[in-house]
C-alpha positions as CSV (number, residue, x, y, z in Angstrom):
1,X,0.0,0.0,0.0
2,X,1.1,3.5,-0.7
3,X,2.1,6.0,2.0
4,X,-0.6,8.4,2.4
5,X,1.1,12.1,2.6
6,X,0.0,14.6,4.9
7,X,1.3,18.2,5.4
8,X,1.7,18.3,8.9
9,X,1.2,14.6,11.0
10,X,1.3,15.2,14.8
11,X,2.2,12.1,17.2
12,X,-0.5,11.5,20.4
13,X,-4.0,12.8,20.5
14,X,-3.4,14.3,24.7
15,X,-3.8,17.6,25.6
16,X,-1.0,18.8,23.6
17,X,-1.9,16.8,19.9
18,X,-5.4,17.7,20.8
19,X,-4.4,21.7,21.1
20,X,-2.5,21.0,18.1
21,X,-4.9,20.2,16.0
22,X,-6.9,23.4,16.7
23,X,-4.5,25.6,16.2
24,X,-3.5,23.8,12.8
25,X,-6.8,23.6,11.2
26,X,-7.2,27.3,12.7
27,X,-4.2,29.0,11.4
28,X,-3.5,27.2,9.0
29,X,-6.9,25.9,7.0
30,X,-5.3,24.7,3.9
31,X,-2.7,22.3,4.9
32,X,-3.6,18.8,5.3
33,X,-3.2,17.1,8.9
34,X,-3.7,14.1,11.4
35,X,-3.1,12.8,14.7
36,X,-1.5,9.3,15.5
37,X,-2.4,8.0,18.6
38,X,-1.1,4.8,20.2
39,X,-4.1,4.1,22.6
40,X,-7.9,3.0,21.5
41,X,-9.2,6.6,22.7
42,X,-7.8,10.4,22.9
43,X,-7.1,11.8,26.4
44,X,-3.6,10.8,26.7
45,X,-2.4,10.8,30.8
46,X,-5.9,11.5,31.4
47,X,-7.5,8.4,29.8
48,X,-4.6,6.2,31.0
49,X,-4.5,6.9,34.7
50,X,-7.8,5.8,36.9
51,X,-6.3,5.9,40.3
52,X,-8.8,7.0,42.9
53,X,-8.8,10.9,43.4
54,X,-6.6,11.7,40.0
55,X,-6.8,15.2,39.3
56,X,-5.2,17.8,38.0
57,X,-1.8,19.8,40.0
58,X,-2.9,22.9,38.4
59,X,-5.6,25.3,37.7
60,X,-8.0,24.6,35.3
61,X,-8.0,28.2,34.3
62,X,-4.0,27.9,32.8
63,X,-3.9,24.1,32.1
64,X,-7.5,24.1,30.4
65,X,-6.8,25.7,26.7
66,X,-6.8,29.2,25.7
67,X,-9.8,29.0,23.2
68,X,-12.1,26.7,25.4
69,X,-13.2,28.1,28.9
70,X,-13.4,25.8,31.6
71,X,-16.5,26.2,32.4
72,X,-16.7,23.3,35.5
73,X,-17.3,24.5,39.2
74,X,-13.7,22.9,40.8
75,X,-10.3,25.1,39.6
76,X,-8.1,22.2,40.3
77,X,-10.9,19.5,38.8
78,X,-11.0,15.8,38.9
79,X,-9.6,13.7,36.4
80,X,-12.7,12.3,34.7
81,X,-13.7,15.9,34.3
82,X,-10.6,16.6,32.7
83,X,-11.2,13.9,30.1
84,X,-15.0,14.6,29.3
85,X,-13.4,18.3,28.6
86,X,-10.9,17.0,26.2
87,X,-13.3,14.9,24.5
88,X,-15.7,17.6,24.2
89,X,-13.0,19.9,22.8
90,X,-11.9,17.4,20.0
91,X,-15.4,17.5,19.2
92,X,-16.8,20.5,18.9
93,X,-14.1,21.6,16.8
94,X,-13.5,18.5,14.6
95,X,-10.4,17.9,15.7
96,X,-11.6,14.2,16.3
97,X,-12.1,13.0,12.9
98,X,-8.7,13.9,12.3
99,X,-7.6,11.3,14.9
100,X,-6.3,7.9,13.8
101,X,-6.5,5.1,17.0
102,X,-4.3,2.3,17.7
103,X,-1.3,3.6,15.3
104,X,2.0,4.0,17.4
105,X,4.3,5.4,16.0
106,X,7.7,3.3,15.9
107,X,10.4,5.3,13.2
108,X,10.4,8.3,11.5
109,X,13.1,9.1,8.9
110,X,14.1,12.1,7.3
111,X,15.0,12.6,3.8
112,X,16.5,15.9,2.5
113,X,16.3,15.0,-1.1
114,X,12.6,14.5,-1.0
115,X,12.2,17.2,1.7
116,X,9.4,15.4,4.0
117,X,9.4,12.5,6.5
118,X,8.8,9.0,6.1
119,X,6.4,7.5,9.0
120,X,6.3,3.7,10.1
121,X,3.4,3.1,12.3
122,X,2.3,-0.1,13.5
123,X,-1.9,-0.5,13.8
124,X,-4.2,-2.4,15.6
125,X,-3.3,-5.2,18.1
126,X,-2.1,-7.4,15.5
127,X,0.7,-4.8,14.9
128,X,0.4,-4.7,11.2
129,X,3.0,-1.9,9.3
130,X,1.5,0.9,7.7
131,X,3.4,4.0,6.4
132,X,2.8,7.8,6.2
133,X,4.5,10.6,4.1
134,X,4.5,14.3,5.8
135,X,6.1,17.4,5.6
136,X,6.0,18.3,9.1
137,X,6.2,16.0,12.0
138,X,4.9,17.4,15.1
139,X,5.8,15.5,18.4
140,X,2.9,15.8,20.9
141,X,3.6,12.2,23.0
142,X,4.5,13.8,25.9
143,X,7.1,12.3,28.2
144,X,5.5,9.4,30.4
145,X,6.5,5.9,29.6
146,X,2.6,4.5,28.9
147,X,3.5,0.7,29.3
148,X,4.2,1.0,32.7
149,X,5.2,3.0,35.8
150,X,8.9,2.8,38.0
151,X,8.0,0.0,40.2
152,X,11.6,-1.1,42.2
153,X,12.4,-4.6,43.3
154,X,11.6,-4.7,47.2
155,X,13.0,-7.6,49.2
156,X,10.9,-10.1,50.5
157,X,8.1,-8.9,48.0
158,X,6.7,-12.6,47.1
159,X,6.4,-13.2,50.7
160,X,3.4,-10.4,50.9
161,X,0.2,-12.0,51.2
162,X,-1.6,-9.0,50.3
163,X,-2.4,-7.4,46.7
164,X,0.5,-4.7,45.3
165,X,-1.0,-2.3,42.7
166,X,0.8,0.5,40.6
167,X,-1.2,3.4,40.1
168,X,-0.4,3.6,36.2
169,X,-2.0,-0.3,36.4
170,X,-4.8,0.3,39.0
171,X,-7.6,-2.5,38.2
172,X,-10.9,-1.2,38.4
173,X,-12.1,-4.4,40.3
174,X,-9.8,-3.6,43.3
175,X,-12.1,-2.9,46.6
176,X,-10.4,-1.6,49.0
177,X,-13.1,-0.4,51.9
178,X,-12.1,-1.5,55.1
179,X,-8.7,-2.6,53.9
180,X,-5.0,-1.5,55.9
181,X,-3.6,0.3,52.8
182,X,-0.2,1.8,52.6
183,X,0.8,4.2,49.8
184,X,5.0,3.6,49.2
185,X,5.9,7.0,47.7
186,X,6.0,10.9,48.6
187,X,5.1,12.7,45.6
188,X,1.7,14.2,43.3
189,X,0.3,10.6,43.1
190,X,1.0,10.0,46.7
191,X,-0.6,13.0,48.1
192,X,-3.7,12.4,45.9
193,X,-4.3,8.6,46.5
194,X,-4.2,9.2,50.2
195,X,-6.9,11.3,50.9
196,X,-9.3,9.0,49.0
197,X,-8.3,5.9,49.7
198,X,-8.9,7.5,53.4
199,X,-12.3,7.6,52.6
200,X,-13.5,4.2,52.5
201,X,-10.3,2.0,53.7
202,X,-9.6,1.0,57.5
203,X,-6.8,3.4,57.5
204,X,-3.8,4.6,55.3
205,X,-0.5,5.0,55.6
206,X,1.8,7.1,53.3
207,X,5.6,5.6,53.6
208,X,8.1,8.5,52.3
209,X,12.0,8.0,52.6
210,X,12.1,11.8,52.3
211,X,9.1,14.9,52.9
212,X,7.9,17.1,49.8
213,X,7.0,20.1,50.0
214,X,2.9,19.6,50.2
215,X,0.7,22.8,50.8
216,X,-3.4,23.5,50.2
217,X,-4.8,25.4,47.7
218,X,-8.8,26.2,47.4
219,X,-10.5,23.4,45.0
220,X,-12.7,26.3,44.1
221,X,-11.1,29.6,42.4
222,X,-13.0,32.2,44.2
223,X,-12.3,35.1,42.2
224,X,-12.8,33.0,39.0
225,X,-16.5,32.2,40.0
226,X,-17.6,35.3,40.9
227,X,-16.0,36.8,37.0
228,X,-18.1,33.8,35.5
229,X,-21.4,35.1,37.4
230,X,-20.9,38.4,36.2
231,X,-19.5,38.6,33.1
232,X,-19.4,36.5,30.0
233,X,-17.6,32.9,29.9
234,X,-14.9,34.2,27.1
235,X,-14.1,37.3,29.1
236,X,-13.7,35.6,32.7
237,X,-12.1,32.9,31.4
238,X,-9.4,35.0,29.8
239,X,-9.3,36.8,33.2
240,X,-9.2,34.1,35.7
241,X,-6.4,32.8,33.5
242,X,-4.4,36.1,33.3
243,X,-4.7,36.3,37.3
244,X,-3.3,32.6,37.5
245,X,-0.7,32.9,35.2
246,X,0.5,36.1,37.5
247,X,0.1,34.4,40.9
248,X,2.0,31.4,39.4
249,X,5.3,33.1,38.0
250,X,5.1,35.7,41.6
251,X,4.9,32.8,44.0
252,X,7.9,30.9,41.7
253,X,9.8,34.0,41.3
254,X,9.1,34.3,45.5
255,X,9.9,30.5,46.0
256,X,13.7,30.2,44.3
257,X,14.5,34.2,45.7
258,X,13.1,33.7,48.9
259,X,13.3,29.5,49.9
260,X,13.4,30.2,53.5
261,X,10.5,32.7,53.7
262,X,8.9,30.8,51.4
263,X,9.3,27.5,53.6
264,X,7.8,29.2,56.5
265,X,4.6,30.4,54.7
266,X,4.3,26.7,53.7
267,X,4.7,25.6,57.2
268,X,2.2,28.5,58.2
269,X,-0.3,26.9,56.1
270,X,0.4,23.8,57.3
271,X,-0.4,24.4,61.0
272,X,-3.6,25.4,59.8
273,X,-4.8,21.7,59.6
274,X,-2.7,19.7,61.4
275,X,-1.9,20.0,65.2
276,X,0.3,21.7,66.7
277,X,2.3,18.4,68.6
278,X,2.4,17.3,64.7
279,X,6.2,16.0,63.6
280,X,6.5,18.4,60.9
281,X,10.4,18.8,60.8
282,X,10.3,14.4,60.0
283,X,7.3,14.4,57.6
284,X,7.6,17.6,56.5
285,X,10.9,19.2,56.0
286,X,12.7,18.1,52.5
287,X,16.4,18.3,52.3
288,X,16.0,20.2,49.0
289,X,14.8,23.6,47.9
290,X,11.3,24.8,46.8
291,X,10.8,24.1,43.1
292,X,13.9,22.0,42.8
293,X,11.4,19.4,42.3
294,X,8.1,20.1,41.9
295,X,5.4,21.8,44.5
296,X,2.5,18.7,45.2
297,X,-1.1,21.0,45.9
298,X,-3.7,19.4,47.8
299,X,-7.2,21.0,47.5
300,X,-8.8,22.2,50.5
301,X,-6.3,20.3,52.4
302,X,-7.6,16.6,51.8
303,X,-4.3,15.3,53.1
304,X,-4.1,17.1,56.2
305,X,-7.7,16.9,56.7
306,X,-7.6,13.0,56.5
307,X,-4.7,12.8,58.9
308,X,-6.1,14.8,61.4
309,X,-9.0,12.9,61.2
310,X,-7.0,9.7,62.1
311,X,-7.9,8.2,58.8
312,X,-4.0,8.4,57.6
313,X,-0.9,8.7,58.8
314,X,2.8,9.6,57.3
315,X,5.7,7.4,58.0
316,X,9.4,8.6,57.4
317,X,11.5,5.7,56.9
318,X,12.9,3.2,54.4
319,X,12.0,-0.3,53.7
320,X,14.2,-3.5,55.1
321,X,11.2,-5.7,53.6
322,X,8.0,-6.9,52.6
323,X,6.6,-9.6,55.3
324,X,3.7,-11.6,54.8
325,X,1.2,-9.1,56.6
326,X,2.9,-5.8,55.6
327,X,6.3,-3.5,55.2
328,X,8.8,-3.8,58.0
329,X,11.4,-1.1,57.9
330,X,14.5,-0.3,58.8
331,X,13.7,0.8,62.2
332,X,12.3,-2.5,62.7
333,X,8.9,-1.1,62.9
334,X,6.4,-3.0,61.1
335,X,3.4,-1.3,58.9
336,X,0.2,-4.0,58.5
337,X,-1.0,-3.7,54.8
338,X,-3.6,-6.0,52.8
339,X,-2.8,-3.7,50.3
340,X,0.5,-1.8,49.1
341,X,0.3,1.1,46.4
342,X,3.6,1.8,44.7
343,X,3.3,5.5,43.8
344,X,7.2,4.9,43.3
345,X,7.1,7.1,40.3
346,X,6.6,7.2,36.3
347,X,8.8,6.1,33.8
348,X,10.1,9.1,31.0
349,X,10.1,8.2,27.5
350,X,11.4,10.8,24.8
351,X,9.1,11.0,21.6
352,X,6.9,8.2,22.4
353,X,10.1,5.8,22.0
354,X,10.4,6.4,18.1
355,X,13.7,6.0,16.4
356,X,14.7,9.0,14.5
357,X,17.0,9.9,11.8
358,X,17.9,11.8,9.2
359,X,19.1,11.1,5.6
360,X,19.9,7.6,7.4
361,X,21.8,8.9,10.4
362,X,20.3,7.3,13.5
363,X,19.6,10.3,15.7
364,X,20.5,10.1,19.4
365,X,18.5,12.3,21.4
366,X,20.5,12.4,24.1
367,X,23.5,14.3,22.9
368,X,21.1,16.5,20.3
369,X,20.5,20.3,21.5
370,X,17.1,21.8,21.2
371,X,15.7,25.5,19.9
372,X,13.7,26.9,22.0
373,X,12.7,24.4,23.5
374,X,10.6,23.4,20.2
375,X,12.8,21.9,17.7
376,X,16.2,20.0,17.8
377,X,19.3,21.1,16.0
378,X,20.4,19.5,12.8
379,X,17.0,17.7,12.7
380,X,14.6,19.4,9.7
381,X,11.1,20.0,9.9
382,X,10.6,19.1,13.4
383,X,9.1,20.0,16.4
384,X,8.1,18.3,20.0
385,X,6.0,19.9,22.9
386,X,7.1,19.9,26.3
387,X,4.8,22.1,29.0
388,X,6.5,23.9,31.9
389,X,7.9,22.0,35.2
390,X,6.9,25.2,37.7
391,X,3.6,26.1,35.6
392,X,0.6,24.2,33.7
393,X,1.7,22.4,30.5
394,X,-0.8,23.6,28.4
395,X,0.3,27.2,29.3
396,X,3.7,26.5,26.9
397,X,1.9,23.9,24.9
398,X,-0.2,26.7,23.0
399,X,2.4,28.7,22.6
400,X,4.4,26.0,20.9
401,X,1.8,24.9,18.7
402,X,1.2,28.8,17.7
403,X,4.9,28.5,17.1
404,X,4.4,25.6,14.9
405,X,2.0,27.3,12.7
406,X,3.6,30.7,12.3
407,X,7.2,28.7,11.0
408,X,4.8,26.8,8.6
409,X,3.2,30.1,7.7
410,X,6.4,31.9,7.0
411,X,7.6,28.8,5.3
412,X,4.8,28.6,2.7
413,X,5.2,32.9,1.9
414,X,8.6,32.6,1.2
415,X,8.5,29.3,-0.7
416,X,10.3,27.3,2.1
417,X,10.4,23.4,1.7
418,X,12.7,22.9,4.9
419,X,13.7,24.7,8.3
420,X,16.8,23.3,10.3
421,X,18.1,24.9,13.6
422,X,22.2,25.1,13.0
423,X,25.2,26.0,15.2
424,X,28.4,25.4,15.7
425,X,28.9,22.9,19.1
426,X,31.0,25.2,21.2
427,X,27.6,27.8,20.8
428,X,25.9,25.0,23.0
429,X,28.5,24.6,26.1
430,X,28.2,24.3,29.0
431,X,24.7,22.0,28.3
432,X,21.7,22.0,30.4
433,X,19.5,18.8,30.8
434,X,16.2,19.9,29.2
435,X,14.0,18.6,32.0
436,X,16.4,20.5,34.9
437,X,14.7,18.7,38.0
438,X,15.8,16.9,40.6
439,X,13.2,14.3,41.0
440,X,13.9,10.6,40.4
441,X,11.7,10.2,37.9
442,X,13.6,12.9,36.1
443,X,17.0,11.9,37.2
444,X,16.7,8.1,36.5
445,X,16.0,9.2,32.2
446,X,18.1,12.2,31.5
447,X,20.1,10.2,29.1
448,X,17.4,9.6,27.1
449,X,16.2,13.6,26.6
450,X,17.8,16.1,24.3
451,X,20.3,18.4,26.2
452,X,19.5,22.8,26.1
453,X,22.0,25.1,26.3
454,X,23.0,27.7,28.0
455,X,21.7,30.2,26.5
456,X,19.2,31.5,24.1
457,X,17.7,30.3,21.6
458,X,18.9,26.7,22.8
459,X,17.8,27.2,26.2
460,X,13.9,25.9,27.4
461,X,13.1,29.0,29.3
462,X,10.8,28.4,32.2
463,X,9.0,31.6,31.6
464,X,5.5,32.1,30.4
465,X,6.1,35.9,29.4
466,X,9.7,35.0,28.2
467,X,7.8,32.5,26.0
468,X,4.9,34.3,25.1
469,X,7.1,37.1,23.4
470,X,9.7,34.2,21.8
471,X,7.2,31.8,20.4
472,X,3.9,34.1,20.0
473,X,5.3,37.2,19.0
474,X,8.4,37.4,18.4
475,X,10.2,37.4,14.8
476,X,10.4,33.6,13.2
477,X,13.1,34.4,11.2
478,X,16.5,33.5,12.9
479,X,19.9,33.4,12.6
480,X,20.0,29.9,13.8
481,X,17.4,29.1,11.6
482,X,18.6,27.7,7.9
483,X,15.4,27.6,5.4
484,X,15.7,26.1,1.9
485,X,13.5,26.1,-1.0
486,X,14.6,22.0,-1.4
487,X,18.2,19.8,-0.7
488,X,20.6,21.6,1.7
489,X,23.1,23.1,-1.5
490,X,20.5,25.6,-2.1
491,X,20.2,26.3,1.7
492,X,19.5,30.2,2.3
493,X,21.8,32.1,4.8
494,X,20.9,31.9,8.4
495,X,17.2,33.2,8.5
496,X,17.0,34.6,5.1
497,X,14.8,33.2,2.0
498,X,16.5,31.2,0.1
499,X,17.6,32.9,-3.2
């Protein structure tokens, strides 16, 4: 069969390929475009994740999208909520039928003679091959590992008589009501399983070998509310999400210039809901930072709430073993469980795990250099979405898709067949890693991830106005930036047309 050719072919129908579709058929009305997605239905971490209490870790107002209000009653909203609003966006605008299911993307080679891509994609569960031709290749996959979590070997695991669940694998069968349940794991799942697992099981313990830095935040946006009761959903929505986007970068900005105030006012906040006897300085104090890894919200204060009730409870310590009725630890204290959760973190996975290459030189990722944050150098007609690590995602991933479609748009004026980010290497030193966190999950795949540099336009800015003048305003053109009309001997000077 032949390949079918498309202008622009985007990898993952989540919230990124979703937004990217919108602002392709939008802006760009005339090109030709469609979404690959792995899975059997659109949603991406939100259709793959059921874990009790999944929600989002921030506002709906900045990670919902700039051209739909979210229109629900909860700022920071549960995750089936999430998905129905996904799903409704793909189909209000059409952005569904453009969506091809059960096609994973597994190589993608680039040929500068013929100036497009060359797509193999494997379909259905029988895994049968099936090829595209495009253009453009827009990366939208995200950077979780979807076939499965981090789950580390603990001793004496197959002596636990209980049931052990990963949250990326929960099974919607499991019933835990009046079951001893402890949560292994300190981090956004953690925090979010524990308060509703409190709600039904005999009790819950969260087992952390170190504290994050937790703190409560109103499920409800006050101020948001009373905009959408008095003036129209378009014009709150742009409002509430104005006001967010400022509270976010001040309290960042306050965070890395200010850690030890900041630290108290987190403590403050603390003391609120828990008593004052309460161990914060074991359970509570982390060795790093604020914002070296990232900040976990619980809404209202669920967590707190359900500890102070006596429905949880937060254990600093590490694991000797498993035994057959629970986790003993190190400090010989034993925790009963009938069932263990391993919110041990996710696994990262660059571009969905595709092999990439260009006029058949096997790319690897890990020692390539990305522009802006968007595109990779020496690697044509190419761009990936990654959101912010101290922000929403969706906040960057609109301004990267309105990136995508302004390059295509200056392409097509000047009468541009390809676009590839050049420098010389010593431009690039000293390099950054592109996700610069120091969680595990982070640490443990930083080999795998394209590197930035230090500074711009190779450097991943964690700035929503630094961004919003780069991406959405600022000149395409670039000096980095080599455009051709075709093969790379009629290559134009750095960010002119070619002659």
């Amino acid at each position: 069969m032949a390949a079918e050719h498309l202008d622009v072919l985007v990898i993952g129908a989540g919230l990124s390929g979703i937004g990217a579709g919108y602002y392709l058929q939008s802006r760009l009305p005339g090109k030709s475009y469609a979404i690959l997605e792995s899975r059997a239905e659109l949603g991406g971490t939100w259709s793959l994740f059921r874990y009790p209490g999944i929600r989002s870790d921030s506002d709906m107002y900045t990670f919902g999208y700039s051209f739909r209000p979210w229109t629900a009653d909860k700022s920071i909203s549960d995750g089936g909520l999430i998905l129905d609003y996904l799903r409704e966006t793909a189909a209000e605008f059409g952005i569904d039928r453009h969506i091809r299911y059960r096609q994973r993307v597994i190589a993608a080679a680039w040929s500068s003679s013929e100036a497009k891509w060359r797509v193999d994609v494997e379909t259905g569960e029988n895994r049968e091959r099936r090829q595209y031709t495009c253009g453009f290749l827009y990366v939208c996959s995200g950077y979780y590992d979807y076939a499965g979590g981090h789950a580390p070997e603990f001793p004496g695991r197959e002596n636990f008589r209980g049931v052990v669940v990963h949250p990326q694998d929960w099974p919607g069968s499991i019933d835990y009501a009046g079951q001893r349940v402890v949560v292994i794991g300190s981090g956004a799942t953690a925090v979010t399983l524990v308060p509703a697992l409190a709600a039904s099981a005999a009790h819950v313990t969260m087992l952390q070998r170190s504290p994050t830095y937790v703190t409560s935040l109103p499920a409800r946006d006050k101020a948001a509310t009373w905009l959408r009761r008095h003036l129209p959903a378009a014009t709150a929505h742009r409002l509430a999400r104005a006001k967010n986007i400022a509270l976010t970068m001040f309290f960042f900005a306050f965070a890395r210039g200010a850690p030890e105030t900041f630290k108290r006012l987190i403590r403050h906040a603390q003391k609120k809901f828990l008593p004052a006897d309460y161990a914060f300085d074991t359970h509570f104090r982390p060795s790093y930072e604020p914002w070296d890894q990232r900040l976990c919200l619980v809404p209202d204060g669920d967590l707190f709430k359900a500890i102070r009730a006596g429905r949880a409870s937060i254990v600093t310590d590490r694991i000797d073993a498993f035994v057959e009725d629970g986790i003993r630890l190190q400090s010989g204290q034993v925790l009963p469980a009938d069932l263990v959760v391993t919110a041990t973190g996710l696994k990262l996975q660059a571009f969905g795990g595709a092999r990439i290459s260009v006029d058949g030189r096997p790319l690897e990722l890990g020692r390539s250099h990305t522009y802006k944050g968007v595109m990779l150098r020496d690697v044509p007609n190419l761009a990936f979405c990654v959101g912010y690590t101290n922000a929403s995602w969706t906040l960057r991933a609109d301004l990267v898709s309105q990136f995508v479609c302004r390059l295509l748009a200056h392409m097509d004026r000047h009468g541009h067949a390809q676009v590839v980010p050049r420098t010389e290497a010593a431009s690039l030193e000293p390099s950054l890693p592109l996700l610069n966190f120091t969680s595990g999950y982070v640490l443990r795949s930083l080999a795998q991830f394209p590197q930035q540099g230090a500074r711009a336009p190779w450097r991943l800015r964690q700035n929503y106005l630094l961004d919003l003048f780069g991406l959405k305003f600022g000149p395409v053109a670039h000096s980095a930036l080599r455009f051709s009309r075709s093969t790379p001997e009629t290559a134009a000077e750095p960010g002119k047309a070619a002659a």
